[in-house]
Backbone as a printed PyTorch tensor [residue, N CA C, xyz], in Angstrom:
tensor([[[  0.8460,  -1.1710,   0.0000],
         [  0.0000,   0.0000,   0.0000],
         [  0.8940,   1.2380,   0.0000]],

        [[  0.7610,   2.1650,  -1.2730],
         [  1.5650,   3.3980,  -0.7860],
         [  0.8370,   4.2430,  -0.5490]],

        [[  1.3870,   5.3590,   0.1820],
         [  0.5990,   6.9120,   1.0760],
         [  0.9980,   7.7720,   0.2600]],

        [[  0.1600,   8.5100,  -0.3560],
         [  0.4770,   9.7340,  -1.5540],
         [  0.7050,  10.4580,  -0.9750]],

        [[  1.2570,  11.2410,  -0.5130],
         [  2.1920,  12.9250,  -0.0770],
         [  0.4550,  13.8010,  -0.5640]],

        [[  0.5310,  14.8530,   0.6150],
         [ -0.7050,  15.6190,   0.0740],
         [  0.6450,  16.9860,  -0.4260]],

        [[ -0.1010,  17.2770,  -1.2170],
         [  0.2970,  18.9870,  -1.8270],
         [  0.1010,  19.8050,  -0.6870]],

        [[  0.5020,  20.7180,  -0.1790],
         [  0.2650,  22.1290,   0.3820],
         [  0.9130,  23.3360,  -0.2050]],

        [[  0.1340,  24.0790,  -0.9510],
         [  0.5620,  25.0930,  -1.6470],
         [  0.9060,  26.5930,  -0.9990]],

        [[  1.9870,  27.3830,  -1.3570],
         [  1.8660,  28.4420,   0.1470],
         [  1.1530,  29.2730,   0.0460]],

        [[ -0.0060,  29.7220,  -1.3600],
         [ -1.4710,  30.1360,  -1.1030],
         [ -2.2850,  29.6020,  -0.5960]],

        [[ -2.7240,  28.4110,  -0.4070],
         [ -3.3070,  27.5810,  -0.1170],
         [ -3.1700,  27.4500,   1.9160]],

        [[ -2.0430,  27.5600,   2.0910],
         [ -2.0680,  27.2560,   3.4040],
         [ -1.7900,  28.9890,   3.9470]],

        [[ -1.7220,  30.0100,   3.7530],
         [ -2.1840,  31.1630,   4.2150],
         [ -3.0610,  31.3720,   4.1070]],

        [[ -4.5160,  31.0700,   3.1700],
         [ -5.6010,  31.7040,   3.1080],
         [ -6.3190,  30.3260,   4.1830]],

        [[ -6.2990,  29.5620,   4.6300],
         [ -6.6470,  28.7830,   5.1760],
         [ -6.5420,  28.6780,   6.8290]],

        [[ -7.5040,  29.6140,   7.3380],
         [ -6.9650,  30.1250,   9.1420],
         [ -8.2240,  29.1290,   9.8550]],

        [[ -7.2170,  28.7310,  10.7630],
         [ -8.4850,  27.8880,  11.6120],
         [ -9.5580,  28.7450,  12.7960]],

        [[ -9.0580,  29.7130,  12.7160],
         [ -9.8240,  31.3840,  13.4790],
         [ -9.4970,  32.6000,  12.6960]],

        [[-10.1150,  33.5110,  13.2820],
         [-10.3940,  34.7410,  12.4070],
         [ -8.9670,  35.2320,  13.2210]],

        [[ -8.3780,  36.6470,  12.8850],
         [ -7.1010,  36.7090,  13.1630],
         [ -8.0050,  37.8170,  14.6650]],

        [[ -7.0690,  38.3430,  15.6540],
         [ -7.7570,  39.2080,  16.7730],
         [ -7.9730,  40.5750,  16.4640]],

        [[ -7.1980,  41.2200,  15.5490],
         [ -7.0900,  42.4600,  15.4390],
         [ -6.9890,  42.4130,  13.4270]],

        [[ -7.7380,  43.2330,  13.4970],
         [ -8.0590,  43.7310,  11.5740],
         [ -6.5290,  44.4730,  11.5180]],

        [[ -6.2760,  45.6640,  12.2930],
         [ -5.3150,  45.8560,  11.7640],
         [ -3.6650,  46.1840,  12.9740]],

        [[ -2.5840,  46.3450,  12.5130],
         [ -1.5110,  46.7130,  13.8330],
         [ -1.7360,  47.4480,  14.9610]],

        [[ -1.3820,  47.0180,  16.0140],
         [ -1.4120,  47.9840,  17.7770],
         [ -0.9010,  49.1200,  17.1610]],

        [[ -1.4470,  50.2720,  17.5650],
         [ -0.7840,  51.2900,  17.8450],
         [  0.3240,  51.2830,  19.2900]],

        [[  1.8410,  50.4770,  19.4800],
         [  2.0950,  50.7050,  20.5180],
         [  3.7670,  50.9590,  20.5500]],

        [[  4.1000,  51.7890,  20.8150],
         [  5.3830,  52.0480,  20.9810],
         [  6.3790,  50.5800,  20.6000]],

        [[  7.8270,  51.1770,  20.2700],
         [  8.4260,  50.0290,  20.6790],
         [  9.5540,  49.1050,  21.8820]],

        [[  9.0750,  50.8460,  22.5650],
         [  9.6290,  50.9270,  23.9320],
         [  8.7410,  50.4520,  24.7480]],

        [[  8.7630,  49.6610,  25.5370],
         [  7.6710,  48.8340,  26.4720],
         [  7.6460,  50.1410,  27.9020]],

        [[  6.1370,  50.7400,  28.1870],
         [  5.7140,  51.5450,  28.9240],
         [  5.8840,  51.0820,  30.2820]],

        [[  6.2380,  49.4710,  30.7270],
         [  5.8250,  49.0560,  31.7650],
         [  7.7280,  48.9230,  32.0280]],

        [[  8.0980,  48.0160,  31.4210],
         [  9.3780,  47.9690,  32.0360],
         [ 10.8570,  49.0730,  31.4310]],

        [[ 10.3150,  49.4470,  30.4930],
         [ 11.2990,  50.5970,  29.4950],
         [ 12.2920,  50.2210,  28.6280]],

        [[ 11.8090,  48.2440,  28.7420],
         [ 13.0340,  47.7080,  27.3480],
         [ 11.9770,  47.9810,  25.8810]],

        [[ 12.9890,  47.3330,  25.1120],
         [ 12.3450,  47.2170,  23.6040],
         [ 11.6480,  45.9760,  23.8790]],

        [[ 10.1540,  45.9440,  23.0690],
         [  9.0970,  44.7700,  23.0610],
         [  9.9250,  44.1880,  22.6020]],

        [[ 10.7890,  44.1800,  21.7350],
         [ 11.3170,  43.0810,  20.7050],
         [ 12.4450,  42.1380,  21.0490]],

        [[ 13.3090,  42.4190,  22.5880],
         [ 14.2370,  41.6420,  22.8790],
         [ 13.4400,  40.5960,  23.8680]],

        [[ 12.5760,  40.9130,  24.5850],
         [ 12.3220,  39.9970,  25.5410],
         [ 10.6180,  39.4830,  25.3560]],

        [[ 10.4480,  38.8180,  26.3510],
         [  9.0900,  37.9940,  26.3040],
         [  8.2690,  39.6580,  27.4140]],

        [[  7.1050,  40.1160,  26.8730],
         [  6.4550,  40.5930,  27.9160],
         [  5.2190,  40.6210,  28.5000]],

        [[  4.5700,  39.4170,  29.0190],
         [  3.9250,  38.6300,  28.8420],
         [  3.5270,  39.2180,  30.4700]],

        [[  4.3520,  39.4060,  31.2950],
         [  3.5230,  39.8060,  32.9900],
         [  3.5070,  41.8560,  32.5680]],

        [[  4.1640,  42.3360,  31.4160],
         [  3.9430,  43.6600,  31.3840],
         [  2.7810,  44.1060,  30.3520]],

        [[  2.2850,  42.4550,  29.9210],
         [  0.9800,  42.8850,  28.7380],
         [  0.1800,  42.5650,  29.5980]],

        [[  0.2510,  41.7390,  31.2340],
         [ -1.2500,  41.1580,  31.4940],
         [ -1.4970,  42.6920,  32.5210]],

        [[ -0.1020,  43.2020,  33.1890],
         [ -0.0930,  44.5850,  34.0120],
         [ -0.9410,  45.7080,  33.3000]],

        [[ -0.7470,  45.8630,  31.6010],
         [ -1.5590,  46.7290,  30.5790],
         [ -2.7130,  46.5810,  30.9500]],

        [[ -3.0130,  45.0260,  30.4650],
         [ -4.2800,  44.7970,  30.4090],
         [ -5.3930,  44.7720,  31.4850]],

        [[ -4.8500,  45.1560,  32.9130],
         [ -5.1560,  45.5210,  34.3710],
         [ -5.5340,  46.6670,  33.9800]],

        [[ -4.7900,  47.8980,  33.6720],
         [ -5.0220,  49.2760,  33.8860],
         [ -5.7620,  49.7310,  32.9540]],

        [[ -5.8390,  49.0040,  31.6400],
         [ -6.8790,  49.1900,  30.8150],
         [ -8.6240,  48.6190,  30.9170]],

        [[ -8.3880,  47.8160,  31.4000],
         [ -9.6340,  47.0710,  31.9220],
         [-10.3480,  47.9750,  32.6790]],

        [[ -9.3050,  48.3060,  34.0550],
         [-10.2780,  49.3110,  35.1270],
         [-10.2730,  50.7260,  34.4800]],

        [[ -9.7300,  51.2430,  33.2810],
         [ -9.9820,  52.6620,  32.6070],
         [-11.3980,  52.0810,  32.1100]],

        [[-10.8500,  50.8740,  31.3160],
         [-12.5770,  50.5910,  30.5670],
         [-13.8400,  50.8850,  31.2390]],

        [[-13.9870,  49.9890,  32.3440],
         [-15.0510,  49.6920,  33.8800],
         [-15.1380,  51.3390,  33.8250]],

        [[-14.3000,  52.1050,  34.6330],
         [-14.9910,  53.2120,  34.6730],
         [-15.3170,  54.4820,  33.7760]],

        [[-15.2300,  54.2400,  32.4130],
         [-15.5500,  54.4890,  31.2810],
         [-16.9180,  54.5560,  31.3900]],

        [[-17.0950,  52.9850,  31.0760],
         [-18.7330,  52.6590,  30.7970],
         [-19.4140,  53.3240,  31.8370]],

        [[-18.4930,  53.0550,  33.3170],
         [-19.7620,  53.3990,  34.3040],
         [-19.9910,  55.4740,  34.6010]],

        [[-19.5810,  55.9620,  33.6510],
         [-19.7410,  57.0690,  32.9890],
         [-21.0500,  57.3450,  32.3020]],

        [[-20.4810,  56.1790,  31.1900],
         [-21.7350,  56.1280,  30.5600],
         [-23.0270,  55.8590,  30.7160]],

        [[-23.0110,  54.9340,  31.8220],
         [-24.0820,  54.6550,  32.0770],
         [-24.9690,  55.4260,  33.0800]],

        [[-23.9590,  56.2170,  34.0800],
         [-24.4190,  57.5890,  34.7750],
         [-24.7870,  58.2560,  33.7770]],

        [[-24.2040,  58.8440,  32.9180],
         [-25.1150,  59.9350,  31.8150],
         [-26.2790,  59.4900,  31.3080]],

        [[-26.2730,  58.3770,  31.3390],
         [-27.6350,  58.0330,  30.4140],
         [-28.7440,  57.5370,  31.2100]],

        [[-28.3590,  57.5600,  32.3670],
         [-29.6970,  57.4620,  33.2190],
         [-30.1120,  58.8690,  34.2480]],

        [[-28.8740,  59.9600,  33.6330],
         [-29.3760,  60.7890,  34.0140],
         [-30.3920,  61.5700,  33.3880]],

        [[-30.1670,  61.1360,  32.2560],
         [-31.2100,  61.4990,  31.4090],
         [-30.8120,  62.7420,  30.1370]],

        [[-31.6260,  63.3870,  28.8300],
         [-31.0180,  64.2520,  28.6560],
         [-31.4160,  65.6180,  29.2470]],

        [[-31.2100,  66.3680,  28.0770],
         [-30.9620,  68.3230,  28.5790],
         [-33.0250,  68.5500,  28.1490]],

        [[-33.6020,  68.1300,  27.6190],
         [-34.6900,  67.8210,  27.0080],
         [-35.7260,  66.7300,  27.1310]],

        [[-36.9470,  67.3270,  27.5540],
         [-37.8440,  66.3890,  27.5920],
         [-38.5110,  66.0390,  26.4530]],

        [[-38.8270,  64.6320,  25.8140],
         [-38.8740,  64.9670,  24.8230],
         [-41.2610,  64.1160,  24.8520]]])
């Protein structure tokens, strides 16, 4: 019995994603890391992206809860 070799073509296997990608397009983010002050690009920063993702989270939280004070305060107009 022989096993035929499959083809993989390198169009073929880039257009072919087993998930959608996370982001449409590049971070806007420095390439100086804000948290520890090296370059992203020499090291792993993996406890200074989850530290980001702390301070962005609780900017988010009290973002919304902005929003959601304004909008139950109601508007300038009765309508």
């Amino acid at each position: 019995m022989q096993v035929n070799p499959q083809e993989v073509s390198g169009a073929k296997a880039s257009t072919a994603r087993p998930r959608p990608t996370m982001a449409s397009h590049r971070l806007d983010l420095p390439s100086i890391c804000d948290i520890c002050g090296k370059a992203r690009s020499t090291r792993k920063h993996a406890a200074c992206s989850r530290i980001r993702q702390q301070t962005k989270q609780e900017e988010w939280a009290s973002y919304m809860a902005n929003v959601a004070a304004k909008k139950a305060k109601g508007g300038r107009h009765a309508r």
